[in-house]
N, CA, C and O atoms as a Tinker XYZ file with bonds, in Angstrom:
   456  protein
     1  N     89.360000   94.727000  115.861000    73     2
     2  CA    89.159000   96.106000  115.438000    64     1     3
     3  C     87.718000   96.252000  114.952000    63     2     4     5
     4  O     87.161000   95.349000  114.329000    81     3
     5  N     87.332000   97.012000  115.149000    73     3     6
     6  CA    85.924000   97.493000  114.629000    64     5     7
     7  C     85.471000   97.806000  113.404000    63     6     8     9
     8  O     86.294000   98.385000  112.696000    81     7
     9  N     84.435000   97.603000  112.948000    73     7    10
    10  CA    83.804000   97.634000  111.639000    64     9    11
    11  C     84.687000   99.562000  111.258000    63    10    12    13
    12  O     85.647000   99.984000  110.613000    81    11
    13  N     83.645000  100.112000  112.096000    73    11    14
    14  CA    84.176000  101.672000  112.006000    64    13    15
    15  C     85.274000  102.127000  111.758000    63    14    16    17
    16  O     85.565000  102.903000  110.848000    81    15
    17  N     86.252000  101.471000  112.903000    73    15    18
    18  CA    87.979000  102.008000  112.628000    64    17    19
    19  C     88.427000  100.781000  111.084000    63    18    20    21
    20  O     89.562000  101.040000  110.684000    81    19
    21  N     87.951000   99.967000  110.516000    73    19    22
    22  CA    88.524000   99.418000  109.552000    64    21    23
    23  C     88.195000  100.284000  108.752000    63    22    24    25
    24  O     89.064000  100.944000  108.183000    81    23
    25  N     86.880000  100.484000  108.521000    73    23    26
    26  CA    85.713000  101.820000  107.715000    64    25    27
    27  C     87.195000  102.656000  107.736000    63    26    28    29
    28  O     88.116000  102.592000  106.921000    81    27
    29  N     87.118000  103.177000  108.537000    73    27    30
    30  CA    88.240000  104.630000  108.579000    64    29    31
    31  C     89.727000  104.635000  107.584000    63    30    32    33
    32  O     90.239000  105.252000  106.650000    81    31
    33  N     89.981000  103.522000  108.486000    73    31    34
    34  CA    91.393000  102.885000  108.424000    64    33    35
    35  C     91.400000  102.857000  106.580000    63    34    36    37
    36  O     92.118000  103.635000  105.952000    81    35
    37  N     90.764000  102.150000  106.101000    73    35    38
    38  CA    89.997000  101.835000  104.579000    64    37    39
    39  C     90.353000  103.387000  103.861000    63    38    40    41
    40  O     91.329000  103.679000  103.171000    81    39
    41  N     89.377000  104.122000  104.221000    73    39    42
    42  CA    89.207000  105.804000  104.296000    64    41    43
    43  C     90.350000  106.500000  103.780000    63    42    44    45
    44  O     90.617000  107.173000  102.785000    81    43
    45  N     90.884000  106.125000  104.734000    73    43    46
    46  CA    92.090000  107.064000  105.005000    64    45    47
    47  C     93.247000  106.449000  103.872000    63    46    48    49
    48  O     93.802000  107.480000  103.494000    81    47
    49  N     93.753000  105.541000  103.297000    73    47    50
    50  CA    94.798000  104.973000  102.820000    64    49    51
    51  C     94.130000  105.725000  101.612000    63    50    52    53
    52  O     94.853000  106.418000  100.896000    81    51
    53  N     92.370000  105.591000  101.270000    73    51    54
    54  CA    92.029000  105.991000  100.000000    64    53    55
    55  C     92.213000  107.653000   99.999000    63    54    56    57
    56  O     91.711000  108.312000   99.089000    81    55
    57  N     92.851000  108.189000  100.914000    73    55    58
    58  CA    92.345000  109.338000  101.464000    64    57    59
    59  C     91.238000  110.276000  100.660000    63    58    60    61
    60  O     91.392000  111.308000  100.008000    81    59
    61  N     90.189000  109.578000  100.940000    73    59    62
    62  CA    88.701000  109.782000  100.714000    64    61    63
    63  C     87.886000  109.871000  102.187000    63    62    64    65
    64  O     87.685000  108.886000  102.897000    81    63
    65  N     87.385000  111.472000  102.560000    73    63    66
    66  CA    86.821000  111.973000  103.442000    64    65    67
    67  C     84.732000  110.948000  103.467000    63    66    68    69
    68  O     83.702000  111.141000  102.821000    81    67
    69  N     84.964000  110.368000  104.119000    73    67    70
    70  CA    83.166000  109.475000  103.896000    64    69    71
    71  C     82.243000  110.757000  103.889000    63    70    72    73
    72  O     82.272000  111.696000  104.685000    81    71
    73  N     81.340000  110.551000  102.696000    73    71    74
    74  CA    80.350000  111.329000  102.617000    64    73    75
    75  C     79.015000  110.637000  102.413000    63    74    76    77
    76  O     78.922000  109.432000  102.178000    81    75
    77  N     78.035000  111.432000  102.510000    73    75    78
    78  CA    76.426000  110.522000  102.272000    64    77    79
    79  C     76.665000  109.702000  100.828000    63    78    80    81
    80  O     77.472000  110.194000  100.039000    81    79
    81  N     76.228000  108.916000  100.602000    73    79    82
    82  CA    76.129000  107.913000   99.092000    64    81    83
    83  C     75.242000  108.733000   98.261000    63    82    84    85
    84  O     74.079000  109.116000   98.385000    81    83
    85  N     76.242000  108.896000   97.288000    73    83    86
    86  CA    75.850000  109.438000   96.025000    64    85    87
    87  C     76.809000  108.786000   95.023000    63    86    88    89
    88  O     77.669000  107.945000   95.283000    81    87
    89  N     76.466000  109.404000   93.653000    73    87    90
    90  CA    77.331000  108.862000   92.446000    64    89    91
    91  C     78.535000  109.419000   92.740000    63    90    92    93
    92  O     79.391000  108.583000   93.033000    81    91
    93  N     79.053000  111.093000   92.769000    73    91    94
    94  CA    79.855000  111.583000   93.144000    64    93    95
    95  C     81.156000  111.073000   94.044000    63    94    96    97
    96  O     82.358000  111.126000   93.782000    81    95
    97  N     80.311000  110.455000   95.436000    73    95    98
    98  CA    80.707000  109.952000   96.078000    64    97    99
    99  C     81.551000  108.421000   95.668000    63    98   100   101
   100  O     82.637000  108.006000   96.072000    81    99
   101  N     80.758000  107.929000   94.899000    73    99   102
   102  CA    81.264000  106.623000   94.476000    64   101   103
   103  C     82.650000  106.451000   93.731000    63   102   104   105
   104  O     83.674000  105.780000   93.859000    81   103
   105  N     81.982000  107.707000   92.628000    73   103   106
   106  CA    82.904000  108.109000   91.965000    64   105   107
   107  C     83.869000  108.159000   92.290000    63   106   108   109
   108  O     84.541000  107.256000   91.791000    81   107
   109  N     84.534000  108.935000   93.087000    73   107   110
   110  CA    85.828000  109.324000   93.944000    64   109   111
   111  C     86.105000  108.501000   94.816000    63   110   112   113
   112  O     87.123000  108.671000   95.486000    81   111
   113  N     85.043000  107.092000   95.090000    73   111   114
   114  CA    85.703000  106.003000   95.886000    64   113   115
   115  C     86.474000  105.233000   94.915000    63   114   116   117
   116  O     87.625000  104.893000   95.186000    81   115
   117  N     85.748000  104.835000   93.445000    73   115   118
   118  CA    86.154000  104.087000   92.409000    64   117   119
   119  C     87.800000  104.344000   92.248000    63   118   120   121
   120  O     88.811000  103.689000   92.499000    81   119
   121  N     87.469000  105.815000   91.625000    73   119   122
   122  CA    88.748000  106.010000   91.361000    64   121   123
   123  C     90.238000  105.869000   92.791000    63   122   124   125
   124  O     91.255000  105.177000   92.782000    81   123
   125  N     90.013000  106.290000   93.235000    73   123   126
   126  CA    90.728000  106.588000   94.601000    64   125   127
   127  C     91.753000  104.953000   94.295000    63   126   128   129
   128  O     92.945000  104.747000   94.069000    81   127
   129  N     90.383000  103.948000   94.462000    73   127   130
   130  CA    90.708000  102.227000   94.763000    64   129   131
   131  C     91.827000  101.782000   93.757000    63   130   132   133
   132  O     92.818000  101.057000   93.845000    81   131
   133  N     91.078000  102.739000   92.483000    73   131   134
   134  CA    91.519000  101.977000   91.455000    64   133   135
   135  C     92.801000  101.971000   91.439000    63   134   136   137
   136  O     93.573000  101.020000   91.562000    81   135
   137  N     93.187000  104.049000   91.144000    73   135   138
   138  CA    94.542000  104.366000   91.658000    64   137   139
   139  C     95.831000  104.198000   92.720000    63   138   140   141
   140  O     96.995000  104.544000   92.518000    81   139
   141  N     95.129000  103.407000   94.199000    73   139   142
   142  CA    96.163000  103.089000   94.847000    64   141   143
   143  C     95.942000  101.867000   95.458000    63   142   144   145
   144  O     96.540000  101.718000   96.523000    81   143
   145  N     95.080000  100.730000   94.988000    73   143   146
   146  CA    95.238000   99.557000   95.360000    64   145   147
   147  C     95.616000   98.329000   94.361000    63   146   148   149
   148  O     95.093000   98.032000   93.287000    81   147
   149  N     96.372000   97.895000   94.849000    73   147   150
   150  CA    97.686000   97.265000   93.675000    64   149   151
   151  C     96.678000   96.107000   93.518000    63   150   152   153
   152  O     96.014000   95.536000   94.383000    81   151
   153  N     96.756000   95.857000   91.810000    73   151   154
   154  CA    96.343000   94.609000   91.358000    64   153   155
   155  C     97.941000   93.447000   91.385000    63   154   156   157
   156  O     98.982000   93.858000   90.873000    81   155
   157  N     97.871000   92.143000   91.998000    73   155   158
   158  CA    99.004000   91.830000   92.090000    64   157   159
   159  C     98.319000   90.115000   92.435000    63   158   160   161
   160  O     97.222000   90.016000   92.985000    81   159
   161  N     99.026000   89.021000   92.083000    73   159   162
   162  CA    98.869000   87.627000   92.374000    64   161   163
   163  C     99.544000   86.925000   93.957000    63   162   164   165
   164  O     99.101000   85.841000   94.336000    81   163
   165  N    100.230000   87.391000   94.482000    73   163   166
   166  CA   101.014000   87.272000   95.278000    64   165   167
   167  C    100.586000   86.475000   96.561000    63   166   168   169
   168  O    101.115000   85.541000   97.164000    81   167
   169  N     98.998000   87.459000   96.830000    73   167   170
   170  CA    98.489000   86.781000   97.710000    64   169   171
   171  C     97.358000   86.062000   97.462000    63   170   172   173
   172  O     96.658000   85.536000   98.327000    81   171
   173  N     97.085000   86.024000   95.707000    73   171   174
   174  CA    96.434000   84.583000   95.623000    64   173   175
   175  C     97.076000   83.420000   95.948000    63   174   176   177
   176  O     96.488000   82.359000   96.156000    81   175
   177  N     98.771000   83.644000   96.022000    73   175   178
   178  CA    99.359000   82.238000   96.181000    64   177   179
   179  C     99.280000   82.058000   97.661000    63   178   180   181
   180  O     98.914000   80.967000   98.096000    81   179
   181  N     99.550000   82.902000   98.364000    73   179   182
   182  CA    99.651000   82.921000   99.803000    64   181   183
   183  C     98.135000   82.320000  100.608000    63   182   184   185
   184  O     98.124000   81.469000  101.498000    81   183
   185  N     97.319000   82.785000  100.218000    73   183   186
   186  CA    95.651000   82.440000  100.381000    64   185   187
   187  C     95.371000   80.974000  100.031000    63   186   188   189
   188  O     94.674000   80.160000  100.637000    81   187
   189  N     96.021000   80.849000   99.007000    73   187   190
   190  CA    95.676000   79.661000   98.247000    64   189   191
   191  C     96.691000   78.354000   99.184000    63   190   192   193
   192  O     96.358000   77.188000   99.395000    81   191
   193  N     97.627000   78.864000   99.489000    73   191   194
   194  CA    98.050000   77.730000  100.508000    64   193   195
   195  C     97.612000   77.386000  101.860000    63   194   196   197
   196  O     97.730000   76.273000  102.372000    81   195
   197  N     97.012000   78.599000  102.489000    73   195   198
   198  CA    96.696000   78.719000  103.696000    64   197   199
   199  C     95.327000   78.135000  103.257000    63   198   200   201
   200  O     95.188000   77.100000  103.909000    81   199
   201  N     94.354000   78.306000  102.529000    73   199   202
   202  CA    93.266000   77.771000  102.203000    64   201   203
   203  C     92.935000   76.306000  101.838000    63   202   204   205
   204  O     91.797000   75.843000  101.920000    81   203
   205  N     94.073000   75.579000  101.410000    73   203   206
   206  CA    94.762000   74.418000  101.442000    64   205   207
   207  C     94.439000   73.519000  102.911000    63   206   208   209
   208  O     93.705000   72.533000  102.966000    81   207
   209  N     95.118000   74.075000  103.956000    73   207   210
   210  CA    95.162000   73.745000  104.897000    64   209   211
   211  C     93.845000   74.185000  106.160000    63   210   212   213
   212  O     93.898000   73.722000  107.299000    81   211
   213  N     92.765000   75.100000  105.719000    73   211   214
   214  CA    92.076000   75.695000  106.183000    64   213   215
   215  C     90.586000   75.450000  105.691000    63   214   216   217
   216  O     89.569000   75.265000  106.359000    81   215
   217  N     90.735000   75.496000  104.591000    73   215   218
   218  CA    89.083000   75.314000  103.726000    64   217   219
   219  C     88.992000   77.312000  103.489000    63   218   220   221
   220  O     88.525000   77.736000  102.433000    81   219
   221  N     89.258000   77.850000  104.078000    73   219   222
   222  CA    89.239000   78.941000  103.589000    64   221   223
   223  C     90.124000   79.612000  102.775000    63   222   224   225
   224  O     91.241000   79.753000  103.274000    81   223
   225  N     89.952000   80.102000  101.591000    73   223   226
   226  CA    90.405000   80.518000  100.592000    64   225   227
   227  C     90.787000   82.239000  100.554000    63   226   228   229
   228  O     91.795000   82.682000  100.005000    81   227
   229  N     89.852000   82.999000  101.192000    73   227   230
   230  CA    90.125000   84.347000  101.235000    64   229   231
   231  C     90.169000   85.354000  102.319000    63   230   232   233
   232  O     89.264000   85.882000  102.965000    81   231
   233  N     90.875000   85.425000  102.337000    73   231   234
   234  CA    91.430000   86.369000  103.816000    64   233   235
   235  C     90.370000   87.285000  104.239000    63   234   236   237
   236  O     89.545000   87.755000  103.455000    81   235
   237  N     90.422000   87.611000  105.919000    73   235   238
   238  CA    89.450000   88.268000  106.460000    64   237   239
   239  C     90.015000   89.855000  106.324000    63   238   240   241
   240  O     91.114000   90.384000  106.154000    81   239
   241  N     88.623000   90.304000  106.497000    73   239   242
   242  CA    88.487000   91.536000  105.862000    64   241   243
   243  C     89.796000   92.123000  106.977000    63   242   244   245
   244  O     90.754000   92.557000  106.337000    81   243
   245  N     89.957000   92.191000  108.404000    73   243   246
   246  CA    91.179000   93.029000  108.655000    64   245   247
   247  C     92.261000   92.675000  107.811000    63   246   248   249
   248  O     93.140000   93.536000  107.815000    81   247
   249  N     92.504000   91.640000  107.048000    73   247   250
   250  CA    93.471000   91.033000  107.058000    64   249   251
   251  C     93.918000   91.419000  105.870000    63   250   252   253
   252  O     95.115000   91.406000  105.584000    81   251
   253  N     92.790000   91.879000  104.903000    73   251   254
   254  CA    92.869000   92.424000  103.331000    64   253   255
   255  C     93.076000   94.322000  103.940000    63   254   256   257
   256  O     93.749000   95.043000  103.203000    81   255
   257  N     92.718000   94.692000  104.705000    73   255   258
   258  CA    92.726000   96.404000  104.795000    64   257   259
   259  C     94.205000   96.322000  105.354000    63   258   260   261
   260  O     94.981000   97.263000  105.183000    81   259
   261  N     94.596000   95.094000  106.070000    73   259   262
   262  CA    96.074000   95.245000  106.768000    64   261   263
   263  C     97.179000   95.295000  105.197000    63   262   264   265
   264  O     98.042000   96.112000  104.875000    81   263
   265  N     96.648000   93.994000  104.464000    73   263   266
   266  CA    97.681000   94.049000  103.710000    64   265   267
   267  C     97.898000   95.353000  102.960000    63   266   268   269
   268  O     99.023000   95.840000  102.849000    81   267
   269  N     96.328000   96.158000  102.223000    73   267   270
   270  CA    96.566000   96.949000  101.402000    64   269   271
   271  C     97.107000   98.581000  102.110000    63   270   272   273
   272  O     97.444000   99.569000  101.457000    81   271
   273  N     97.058000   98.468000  103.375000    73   271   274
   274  CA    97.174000   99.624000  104.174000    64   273   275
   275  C     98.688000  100.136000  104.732000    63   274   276   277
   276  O     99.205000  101.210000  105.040000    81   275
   277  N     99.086000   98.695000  104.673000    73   275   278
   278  CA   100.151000   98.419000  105.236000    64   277   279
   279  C    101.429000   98.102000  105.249000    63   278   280   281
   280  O    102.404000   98.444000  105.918000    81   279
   281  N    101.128000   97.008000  103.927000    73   279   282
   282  CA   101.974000   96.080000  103.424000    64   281   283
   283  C    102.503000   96.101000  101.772000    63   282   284   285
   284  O    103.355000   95.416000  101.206000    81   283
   285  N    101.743000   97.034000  101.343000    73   283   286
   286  CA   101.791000   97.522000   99.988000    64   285   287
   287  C    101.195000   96.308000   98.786000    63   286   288   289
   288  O    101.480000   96.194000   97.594000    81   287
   289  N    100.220000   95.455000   99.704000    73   287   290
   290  CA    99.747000   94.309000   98.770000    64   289   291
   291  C     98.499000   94.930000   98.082000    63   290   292   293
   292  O     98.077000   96.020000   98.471000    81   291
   293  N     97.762000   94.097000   96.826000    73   291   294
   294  CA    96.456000   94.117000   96.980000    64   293   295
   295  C     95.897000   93.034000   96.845000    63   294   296   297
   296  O     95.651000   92.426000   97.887000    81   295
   297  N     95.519000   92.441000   95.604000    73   295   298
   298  CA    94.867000   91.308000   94.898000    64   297   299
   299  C     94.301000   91.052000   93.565000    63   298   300   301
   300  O     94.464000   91.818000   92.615000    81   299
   301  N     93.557000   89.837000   93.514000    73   299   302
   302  CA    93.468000   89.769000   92.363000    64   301   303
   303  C     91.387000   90.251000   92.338000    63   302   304   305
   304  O     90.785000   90.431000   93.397000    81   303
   305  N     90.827000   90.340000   91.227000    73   303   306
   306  CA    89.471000   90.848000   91.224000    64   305   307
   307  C     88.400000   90.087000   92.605000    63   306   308   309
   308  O     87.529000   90.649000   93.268000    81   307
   309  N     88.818000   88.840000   92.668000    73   307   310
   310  CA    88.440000   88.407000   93.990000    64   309   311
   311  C     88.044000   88.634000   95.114000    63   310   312   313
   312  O     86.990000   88.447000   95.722000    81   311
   313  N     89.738000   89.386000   95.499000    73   311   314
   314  CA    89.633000   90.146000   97.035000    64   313   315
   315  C     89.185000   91.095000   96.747000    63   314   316   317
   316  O     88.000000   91.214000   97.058000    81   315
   317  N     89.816000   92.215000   96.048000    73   315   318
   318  CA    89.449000   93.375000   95.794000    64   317   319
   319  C     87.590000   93.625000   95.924000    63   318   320   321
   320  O     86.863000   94.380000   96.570000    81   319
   321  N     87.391000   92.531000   94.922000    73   319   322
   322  CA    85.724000   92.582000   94.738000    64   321   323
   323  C     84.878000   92.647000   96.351000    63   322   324   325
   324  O     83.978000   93.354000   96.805000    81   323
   325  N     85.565000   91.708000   96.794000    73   323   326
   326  CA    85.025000   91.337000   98.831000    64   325   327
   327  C     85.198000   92.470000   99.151000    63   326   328   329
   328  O     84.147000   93.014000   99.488000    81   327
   329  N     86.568000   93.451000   99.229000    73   327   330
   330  CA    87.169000   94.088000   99.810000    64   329   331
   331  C     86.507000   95.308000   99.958000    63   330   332   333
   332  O     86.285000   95.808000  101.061000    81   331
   333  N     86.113000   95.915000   98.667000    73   331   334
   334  CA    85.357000   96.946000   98.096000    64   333   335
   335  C     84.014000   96.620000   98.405000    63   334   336   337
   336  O     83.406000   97.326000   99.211000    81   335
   337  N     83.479000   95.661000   97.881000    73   335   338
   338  CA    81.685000   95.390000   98.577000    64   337   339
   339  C     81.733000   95.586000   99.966000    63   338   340   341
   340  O     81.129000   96.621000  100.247000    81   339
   341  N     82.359000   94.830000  101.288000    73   339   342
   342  CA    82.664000   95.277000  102.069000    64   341   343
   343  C     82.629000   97.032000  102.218000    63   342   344   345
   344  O     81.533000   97.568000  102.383000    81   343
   345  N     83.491000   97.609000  102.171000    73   343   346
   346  CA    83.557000   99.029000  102.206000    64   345   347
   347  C     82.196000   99.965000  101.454000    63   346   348   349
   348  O     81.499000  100.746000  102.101000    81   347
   349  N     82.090000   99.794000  100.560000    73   347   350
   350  CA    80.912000  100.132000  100.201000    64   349   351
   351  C     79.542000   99.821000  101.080000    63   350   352   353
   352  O     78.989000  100.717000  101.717000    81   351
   353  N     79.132000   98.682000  101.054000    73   351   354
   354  CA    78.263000   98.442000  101.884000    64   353   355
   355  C     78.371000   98.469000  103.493000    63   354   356   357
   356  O     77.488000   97.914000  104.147000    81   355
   357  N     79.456000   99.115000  104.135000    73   355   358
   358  CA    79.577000  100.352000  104.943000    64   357   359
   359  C     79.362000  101.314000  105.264000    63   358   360   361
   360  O     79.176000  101.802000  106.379000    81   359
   361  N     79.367000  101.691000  104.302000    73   359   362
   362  CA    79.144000  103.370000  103.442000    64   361   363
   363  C     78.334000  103.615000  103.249000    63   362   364   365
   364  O     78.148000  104.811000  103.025000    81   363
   365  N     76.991000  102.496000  103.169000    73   363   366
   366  CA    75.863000  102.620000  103.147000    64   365   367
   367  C     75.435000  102.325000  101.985000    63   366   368   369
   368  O     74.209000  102.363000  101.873000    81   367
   369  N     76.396000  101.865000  100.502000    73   367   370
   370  CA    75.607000  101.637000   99.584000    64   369   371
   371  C     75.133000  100.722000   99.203000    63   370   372   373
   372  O     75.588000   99.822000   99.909000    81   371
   373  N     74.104000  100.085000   98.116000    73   371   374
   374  CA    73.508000   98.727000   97.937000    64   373   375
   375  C     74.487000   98.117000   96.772000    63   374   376   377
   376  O     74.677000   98.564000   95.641000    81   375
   377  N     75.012000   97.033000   97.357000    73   375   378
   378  CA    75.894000   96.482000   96.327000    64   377   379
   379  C     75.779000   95.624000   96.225000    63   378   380   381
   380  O     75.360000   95.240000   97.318000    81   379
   381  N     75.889000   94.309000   95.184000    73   379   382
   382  CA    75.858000   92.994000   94.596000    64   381   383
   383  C     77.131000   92.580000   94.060000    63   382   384   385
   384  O     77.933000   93.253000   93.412000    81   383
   385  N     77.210000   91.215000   94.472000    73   383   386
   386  CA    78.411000   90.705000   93.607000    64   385   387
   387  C     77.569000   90.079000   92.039000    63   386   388   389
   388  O     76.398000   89.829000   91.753000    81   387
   389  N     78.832000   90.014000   91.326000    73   387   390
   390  CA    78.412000   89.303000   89.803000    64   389   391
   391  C     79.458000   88.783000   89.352000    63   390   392   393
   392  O     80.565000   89.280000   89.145000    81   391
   393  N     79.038000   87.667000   89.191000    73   391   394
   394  CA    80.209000   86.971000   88.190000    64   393   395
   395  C     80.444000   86.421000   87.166000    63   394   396   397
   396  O     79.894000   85.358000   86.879000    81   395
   397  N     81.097000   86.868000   86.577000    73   395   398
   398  CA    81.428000   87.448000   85.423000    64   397   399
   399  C     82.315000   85.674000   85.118000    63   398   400   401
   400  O     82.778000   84.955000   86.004000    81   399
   401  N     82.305000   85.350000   83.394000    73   399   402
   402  CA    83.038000   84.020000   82.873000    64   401   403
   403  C     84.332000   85.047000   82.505000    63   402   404   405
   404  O     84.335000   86.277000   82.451000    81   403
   405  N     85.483000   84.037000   82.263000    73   403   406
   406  CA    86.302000   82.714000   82.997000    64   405   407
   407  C     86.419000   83.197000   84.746000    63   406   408   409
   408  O     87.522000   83.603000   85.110000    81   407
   409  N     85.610000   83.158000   85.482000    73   407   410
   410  CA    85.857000   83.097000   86.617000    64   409   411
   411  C     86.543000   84.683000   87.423000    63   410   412   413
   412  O     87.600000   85.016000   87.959000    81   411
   413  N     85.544000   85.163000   87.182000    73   411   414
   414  CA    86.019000   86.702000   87.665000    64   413   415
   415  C     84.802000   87.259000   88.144000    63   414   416   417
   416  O     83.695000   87.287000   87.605000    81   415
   417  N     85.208000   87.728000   89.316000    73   415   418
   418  CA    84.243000   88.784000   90.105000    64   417   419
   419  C     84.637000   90.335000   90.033000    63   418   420   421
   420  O     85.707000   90.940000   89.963000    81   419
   421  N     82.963000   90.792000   90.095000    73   419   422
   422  CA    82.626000   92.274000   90.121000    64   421   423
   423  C     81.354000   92.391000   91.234000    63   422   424   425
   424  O     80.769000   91.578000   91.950000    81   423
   425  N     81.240000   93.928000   90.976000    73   423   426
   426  CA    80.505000   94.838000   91.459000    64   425   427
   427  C     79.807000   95.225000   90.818000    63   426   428   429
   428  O     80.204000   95.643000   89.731000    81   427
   429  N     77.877000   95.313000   91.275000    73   427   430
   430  CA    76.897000   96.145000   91.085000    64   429   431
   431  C     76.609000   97.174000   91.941000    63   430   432   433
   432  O     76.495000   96.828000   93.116000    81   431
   433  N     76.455000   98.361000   91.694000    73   431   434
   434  CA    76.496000   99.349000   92.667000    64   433   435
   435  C     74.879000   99.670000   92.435000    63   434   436   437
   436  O     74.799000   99.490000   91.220000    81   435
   437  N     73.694000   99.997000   92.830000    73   435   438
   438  CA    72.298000  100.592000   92.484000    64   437   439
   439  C     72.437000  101.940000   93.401000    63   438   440   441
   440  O     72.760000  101.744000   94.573000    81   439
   441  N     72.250000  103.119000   93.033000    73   439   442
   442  CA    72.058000  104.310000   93.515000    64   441   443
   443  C     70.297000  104.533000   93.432000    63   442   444   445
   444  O     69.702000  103.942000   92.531000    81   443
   445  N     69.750000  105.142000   94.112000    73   443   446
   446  CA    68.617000  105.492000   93.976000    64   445   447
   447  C     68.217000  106.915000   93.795000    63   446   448   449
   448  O     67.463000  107.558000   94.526000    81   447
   449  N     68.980000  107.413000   92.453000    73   447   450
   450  CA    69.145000  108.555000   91.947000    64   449   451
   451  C     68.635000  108.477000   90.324000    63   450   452   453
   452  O     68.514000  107.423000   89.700000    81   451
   453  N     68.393000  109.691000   89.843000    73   451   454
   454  CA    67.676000  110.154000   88.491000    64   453   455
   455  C     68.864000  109.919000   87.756000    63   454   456
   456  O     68.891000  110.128000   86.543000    81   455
């Protein structure tokens, strides 16, 4: 599947219409995420076994828009963090990961606004 139709696919579950990058914009991505993508451990365990056997630890990006789109999963700050940088930096915005002690990831968002 394509960057675009995941873009969409993404979009649409948030049902958030893509607009040019602004705060506004972000805004209403933030919230959107916050409100309907489930914080849940479930598929840290699932990841964590398959990663076991793989060396990879975190699921590919169709594989995180399938679960949360689809499957009614989400994750823990981890995926979410990939998941969302991903999408964002789609969208066109400049984003950074940071990580944060005991072992937790986030998001820097830089707007180039007043």
């Amino acid at each position: 599947m394509s960057q675009e139709k995941l873009t969409n696919q993404f979009l649409s579950f948030l049902s958030v219409t893509k607009k040019p990058v602004s705060l506004n914009f972000l805004n209403e991505l933030v919230k959107a995420h916050q409100e309907k993508v489930k914080w849940e451990t479930l598929t840290k365990i699932i990841d964590w076994e398959k990663g076991n056997k793989t060396g990879n630890y975190f699921p590919t990006i169709k594989t995180y828009i399938n679960r949360i789109t689809t499957k009614g999963m989400g994750g823990t700050c981890w995926t979410h963090s990939i998941g969302f940088h991903w999408l964002l930096s789609n969208l066109g915005f400049s984003v950074q990961y940071m990580y944060m002690d005991p072992g937790h990831l986030c998001l820097r968002i830089n707007l180039e606004q007043p």
